[in-house]
N, C-alpha and C positions, 0 to 999 in steps of 0.2 A: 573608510565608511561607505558603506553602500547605502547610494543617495539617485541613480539612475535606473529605472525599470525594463524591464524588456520592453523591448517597440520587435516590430514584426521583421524587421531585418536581421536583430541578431537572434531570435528566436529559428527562424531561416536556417543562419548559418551553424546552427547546433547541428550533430547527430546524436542520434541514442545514444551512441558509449560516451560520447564526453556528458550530455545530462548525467547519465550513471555517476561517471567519475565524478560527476559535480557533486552528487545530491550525496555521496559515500565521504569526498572530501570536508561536506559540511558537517557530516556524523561526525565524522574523527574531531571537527573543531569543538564540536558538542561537547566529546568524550573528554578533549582536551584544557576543558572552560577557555578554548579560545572564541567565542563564538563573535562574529563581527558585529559592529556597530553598526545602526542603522538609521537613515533621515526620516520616519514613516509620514512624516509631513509631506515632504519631496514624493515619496512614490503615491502617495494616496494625490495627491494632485496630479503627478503624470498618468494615472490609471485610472480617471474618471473617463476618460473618452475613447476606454478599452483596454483590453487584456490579452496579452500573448505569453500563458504559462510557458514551461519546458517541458513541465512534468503533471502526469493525474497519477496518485497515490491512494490505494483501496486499503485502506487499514479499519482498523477495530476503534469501536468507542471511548475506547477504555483511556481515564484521564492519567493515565500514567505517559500515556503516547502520544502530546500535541506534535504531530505530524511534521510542522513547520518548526518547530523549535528544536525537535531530535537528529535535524539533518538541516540547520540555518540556513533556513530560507526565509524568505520576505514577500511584501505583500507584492502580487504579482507574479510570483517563482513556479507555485504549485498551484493546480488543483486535487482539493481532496474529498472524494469518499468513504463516507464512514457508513458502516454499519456493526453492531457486536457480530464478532466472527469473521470479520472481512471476508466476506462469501460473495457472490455475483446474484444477481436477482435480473429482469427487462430492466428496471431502473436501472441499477448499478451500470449496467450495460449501456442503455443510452447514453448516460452519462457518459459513459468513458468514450464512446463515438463520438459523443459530442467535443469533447475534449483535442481529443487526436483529427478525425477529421475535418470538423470542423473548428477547431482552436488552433490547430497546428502544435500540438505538446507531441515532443519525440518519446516518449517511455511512460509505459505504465509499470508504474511498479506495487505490486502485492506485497501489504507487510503484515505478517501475521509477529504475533508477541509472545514471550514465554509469561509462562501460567496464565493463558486467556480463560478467564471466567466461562465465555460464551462457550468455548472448549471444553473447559471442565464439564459443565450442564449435562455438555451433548456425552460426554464419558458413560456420565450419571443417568443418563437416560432421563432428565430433568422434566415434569410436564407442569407446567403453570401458563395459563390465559394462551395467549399471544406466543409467547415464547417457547412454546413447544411446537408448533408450525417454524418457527424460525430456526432453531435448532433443527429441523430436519435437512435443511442446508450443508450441515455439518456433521450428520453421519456415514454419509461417505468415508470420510476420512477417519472416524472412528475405526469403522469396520476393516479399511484397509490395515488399519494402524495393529487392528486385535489380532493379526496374523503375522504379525512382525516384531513383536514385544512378546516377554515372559512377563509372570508375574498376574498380579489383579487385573482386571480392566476396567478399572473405576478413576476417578480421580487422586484416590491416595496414593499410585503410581505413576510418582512423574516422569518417569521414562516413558509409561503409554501417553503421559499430555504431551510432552515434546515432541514423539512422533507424530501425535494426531496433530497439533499444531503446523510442524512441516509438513506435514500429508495435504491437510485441508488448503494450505498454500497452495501447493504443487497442483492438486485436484481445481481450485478456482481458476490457474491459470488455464489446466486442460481445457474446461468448460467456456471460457472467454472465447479460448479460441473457433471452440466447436458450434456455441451459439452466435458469433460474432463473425460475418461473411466479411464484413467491413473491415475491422480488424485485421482477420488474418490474411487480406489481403495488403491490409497495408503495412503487418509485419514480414510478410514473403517479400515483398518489393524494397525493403530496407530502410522506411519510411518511418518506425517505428518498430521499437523494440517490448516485449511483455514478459518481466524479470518479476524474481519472488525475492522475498525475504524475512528473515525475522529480527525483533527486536528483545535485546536483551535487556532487562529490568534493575537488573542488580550494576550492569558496565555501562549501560548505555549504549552499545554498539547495536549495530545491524549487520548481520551475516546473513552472505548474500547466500540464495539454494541454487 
Protein backbone atom coordinates (compact mmCIF):
# COMPACT_ATOMS: atom_id res chain seq x y z
CA UNK A 1 0.00 0.00 0.00
CA UNK A 2 1.26 3.21 -0.69
CA UNK A 3 0.80 5.24 2.49
CA UNK A 4 4.23 7.63 2.54
CA UNK A 5 4.60 10.75 0.21
CA UNK A 6 7.53 12.24 -1.41
CA UNK A 7 9.43 14.62 1.18
CA UNK A 8 12.37 16.37 -0.66
CA UNK A 9 15.10 13.80 0.02
CA UNK A 10 13.77 11.16 -1.89
CA UNK A 11 12.42 13.40 -4.68
CA UNK A 12 16.39 14.42 -4.60
CA UNK A 13 17.49 11.06 -4.96
CA UNK A 14 15.35 10.31 -8.21
CA UNK A 15 16.72 10.87 -11.91
CA UNK A 16 14.70 11.30 -14.87
CA UNK A 17 15.09 7.80 -16.23
CA UNK A 18 14.02 6.10 -12.97
CA UNK A 19 10.90 8.74 -12.84
CA UNK A 20 10.36 7.40 -16.56
CA UNK A 21 10.70 3.98 -15.39
CA UNK A 22 8.43 4.66 -12.63
CA UNK A 23 5.66 6.54 -14.15
CA UNK A 24 5.85 3.52 -17.46
CA UNK A 25 5.88 0.85 -14.65
CA UNK A 26 2.66 2.33 -13.17
CA UNK A 27 1.02 2.23 -16.81
CA UNK A 28 1.80 -1.46 -17.29
CA UNK A 29 0.07 -1.95 -13.52
CA UNK A 30 -2.83 0.16 -15.18
CA UNK A 31 -2.90 -2.06 -18.11
CA UNK A 32 -2.48 -4.98 -15.90
CA UNK A 33 -5.58 -4.03 -13.28
CA UNK A 34 -2.72 -4.25 -10.97
CA UNK A 35 -2.98 -0.90 -9.96
CA UNK A 36 -1.71 -0.27 -5.93
CA UNK A 37 -3.64 0.49 -3.20
CA UNK A 38 -3.56 3.63 -1.67
CA UNK A 39 -3.71 5.46 2.24
CA UNK A 40 -5.15 9.07 0.47
CA UNK A 41 -5.89 9.83 4.22
CA UNK A 42 -2.03 9.31 5.07
CA UNK A 43 -0.71 11.43 2.02
CA UNK A 44 -3.19 14.13 2.06
CA UNK A 45 -1.93 14.77 5.63
CA UNK A 46 1.63 14.39 4.91
CA UNK A 47 1.28 16.97 2.00
CA UNK A 48 -0.56 19.74 3.60
CA UNK A 49 2.97 21.33 4.51
CA UNK A 50 4.21 20.82 0.79
CA UNK A 51 4.88 19.04 -2.13
CA UNK A 52 7.85 17.39 -4.01
CA UNK A 53 6.13 15.90 -7.27
CA UNK A 54 8.72 13.62 -9.51
CA UNK A 55 6.92 14.20 -12.46
CA UNK A 56 4.86 17.42 -14.63
CA UNK A 57 2.87 15.65 -17.24
CA UNK A 58 1.24 18.04 -20.24
CA UNK A 59 -1.64 15.97 -21.48
CA UNK A 60 -4.96 16.70 -23.22
CA UNK A 61 -8.34 17.18 -21.33
CA UNK A 62 -9.85 14.54 -22.57
CA UNK A 63 -11.62 12.25 -19.83
CA UNK A 64 -10.73 9.29 -21.19
CA UNK A 65 -6.97 10.12 -19.90
CA UNK A 66 -7.05 10.83 -15.96
CA UNK A 67 -3.38 11.40 -15.98
CA UNK A 68 -2.78 9.90 -12.52
CA UNK A 69 -4.81 6.91 -12.79
CA UNK A 70 -3.39 5.74 -16.46
CA UNK A 71 0.12 5.57 -14.93
CA UNK A 72 -0.76 4.88 -10.82
CA UNK A 73 0.28 7.65 -9.17
CA UNK A 74 -0.99 9.26 -6.15
CA UNK A 75 -1.49 12.38 -4.40
CA UNK A 76 1.74 13.92 -4.42
CA UNK A 77 3.59 11.81 -7.37
CA UNK A 78 2.57 14.29 -10.48
CA UNK A 79 2.07 17.41 -11.58
CA UNK A 80 -0.26 17.86 -14.32
CA UNK A 81 -1.13 20.20 -17.21
CA UNK A 82 -4.00 19.90 -19.05
CA UNK A 83 -5.09 21.62 -21.95
CA UNK A 84 -7.30 20.05 -25.19
CA UNK A 85 -4.22 19.35 -27.51
CA UNK A 86 -1.49 19.09 -25.07
CA UNK A 87 0.12 22.04 -26.79
CA UNK A 88 2.51 24.51 -24.79
CA UNK A 89 1.26 28.13 -24.42
CA UNK A 90 3.51 31.09 -21.51
CA UNK A 91 1.22 29.42 -19.13
CA UNK A 92 1.87 25.82 -19.95
CA UNK A 93 5.43 26.94 -19.79
CA UNK A 94 5.57 28.67 -16.52
CA UNK A 95 3.98 26.02 -15.22
CA UNK A 96 6.30 23.46 -16.24
CA UNK A 97 9.41 26.00 -14.85
CA UNK A 98 7.55 26.09 -12.08
CA UNK A 99 7.50 22.52 -11.59
CA UNK A 100 11.19 21.50 -12.55
CA UNK A 101 12.77 24.43 -11.29
CA UNK A 102 11.36 25.36 -8.76
CA UNK A 103 9.47 22.02 -7.49
CA UNK A 104 12.42 19.90 -8.17
CA UNK A 105 10.21 17.34 -10.62
CA UNK A 106 12.89 15.28 -12.84
CA UNK A 107 10.70 14.69 -16.20
CA UNK A 108 8.31 16.34 -18.18
CA UNK A 109 6.56 14.30 -19.97
CA UNK A 110 4.06 15.07 -23.09
CA UNK A 111 1.29 12.66 -23.63
CA UNK A 112 -0.68 13.20 -26.44
CA UNK A 113 -3.73 10.25 -27.04
CA UNK A 114 -5.07 8.43 -30.03
CA UNK A 115 -8.04 9.94 -31.74
CA UNK A 116 -7.66 13.29 -29.88
CA UNK A 117 -10.67 15.44 -30.57
CA UNK A 118 -8.68 18.53 -30.27
CA UNK A 119 -6.57 16.76 -33.25
CA UNK A 120 -9.16 15.83 -35.10
CA UNK A 121 -10.70 19.78 -35.28
CA UNK A 122 -7.46 21.07 -36.19
CA UNK A 123 -7.45 18.12 -39.19
CA UNK A 124 -10.97 19.66 -40.03
CA UNK A 125 -9.76 22.99 -40.08
CA UNK A 126 -12.61 23.38 -37.15
CA UNK A 127 -13.49 27.31 -36.52
CA UNK A 128 -15.93 27.89 -33.41
CA UNK A 129 -15.60 30.82 -30.72
CA UNK A 130 -12.56 30.23 -28.79
CA UNK A 131 -11.38 27.21 -30.30
CA UNK A 132 -10.36 28.04 -33.43
CA UNK A 133 -7.42 30.43 -31.95
CA UNK A 134 -6.58 27.30 -29.79
CA UNK A 135 -6.58 24.90 -32.49
CA UNK A 136 -4.00 27.11 -34.30
CA UNK A 137 -1.49 25.49 -31.75
CA UNK A 138 -2.05 22.52 -33.46
CA UNK A 139 -1.46 23.02 -37.03
CA UNK A 140 1.77 22.78 -37.19
CA UNK A 141 1.69 19.32 -36.84
CA UNK A 142 -1.22 18.94 -39.20
CA UNK A 143 0.76 20.44 -41.85
CA UNK A 144 3.76 18.58 -41.20
CA UNK A 145 1.67 15.36 -40.88
CA UNK A 146 -0.14 16.28 -44.77
CA UNK A 147 3.41 15.65 -46.20
CA UNK A 148 3.92 12.28 -44.72
CA UNK A 149 0.55 10.46 -45.00
CA UNK A 150 -1.50 9.39 -48.28
CA UNK A 151 -4.77 9.53 -48.53
CA UNK A 152 -7.52 12.44 -47.23
CA UNK A 153 -6.41 15.04 -44.79
CA UNK A 154 -9.36 15.30 -42.82
CA UNK A 155 -10.18 13.39 -39.85
CA UNK A 156 -11.85 10.26 -41.66
CA UNK A 157 -8.21 9.32 -41.96
CA UNK A 158 -6.80 7.99 -39.05
CA UNK A 159 -3.58 7.40 -40.30
CA UNK A 160 -3.23 11.30 -40.97
CA UNK A 161 -4.71 11.70 -36.95
CA UNK A 162 -2.05 9.42 -35.71
CA UNK A 163 0.56 11.02 -37.36
CA UNK A 164 -0.78 14.54 -36.53
CA UNK A 165 -1.13 13.25 -33.08
CA UNK A 166 2.74 12.14 -32.81
CA UNK A 167 3.84 15.22 -34.79
CA UNK A 168 2.07 17.72 -32.44
CA UNK A 169 3.91 15.71 -29.60
CA UNK A 170 7.18 15.75 -31.05
CA UNK A 171 6.64 19.57 -32.27
CA UNK A 172 5.43 20.72 -28.40
CA UNK A 173 8.43 19.28 -27.09
CA UNK A 174 10.72 21.18 -29.98
CA UNK A 175 8.85 24.44 -28.82
CA UNK A 176 9.36 23.83 -24.97
CA UNK A 177 12.72 23.66 -25.65
CA UNK A 178 13.03 26.67 -27.93
CA UNK A 179 10.88 28.99 -25.83
CA UNK A 180 12.07 27.53 -22.42
CA UNK A 181 15.94 28.93 -21.61
CA UNK A 182 15.26 27.54 -18.16
CA UNK A 183 14.33 24.30 -19.37
CA UNK A 184 16.82 23.60 -21.73
CA UNK A 185 19.28 24.32 -19.54
CA UNK A 186 18.21 22.21 -17.09
CA UNK A 187 17.79 19.42 -19.46
CA UNK A 188 21.54 19.97 -21.06
CA UNK A 189 22.96 19.68 -17.45
CA UNK A 190 20.98 16.24 -16.80
CA UNK A 191 18.74 17.83 -14.25
CA UNK A 192 15.69 16.94 -16.02
CA UNK A 193 14.67 15.15 -18.67
CA UNK A 194 11.54 16.30 -21.72
CA UNK A 195 10.13 12.92 -23.14
CA UNK A 196 6.72 12.46 -25.40
CA UNK A 197 4.33 10.05 -25.67
CA UNK A 198 1.15 8.81 -26.46
CA UNK A 199 -1.74 7.09 -24.92
CA UNK A 200 -3.59 4.28 -26.28
CA UNK A 201 -7.47 4.31 -25.79
CA UNK A 202 -8.54 0.90 -26.72
CA UNK A 203 -4.96 -0.93 -24.46
CA UNK A 204 -4.42 1.55 -22.15
CA UNK A 205 -0.71 1.63 -22.82
CA UNK A 206 1.64 4.61 -23.38
CA UNK A 207 4.11 4.43 -26.08
CA UNK A 208 6.85 6.25 -25.40
CA UNK A 209 8.15 8.58 -29.16
Amino acid sequence: MKNIALNKEAQMALTPNSVLEDLLEGNNRFVNNTTQSVDNSALVNQTTGGQFPKAVVLSCIDSRVPVETVLDQAIGDVFVARVAGNFENVDILGSLEYSCNVAGSKLILVLGHEACGAVKAACDGVELGNITAMLENILPAVKQSADEVDGELNSSNKTFVAKTVENNVKLTIKRIREKSQILTEMEDNGEIAIVGGVYNLHTGKVEML
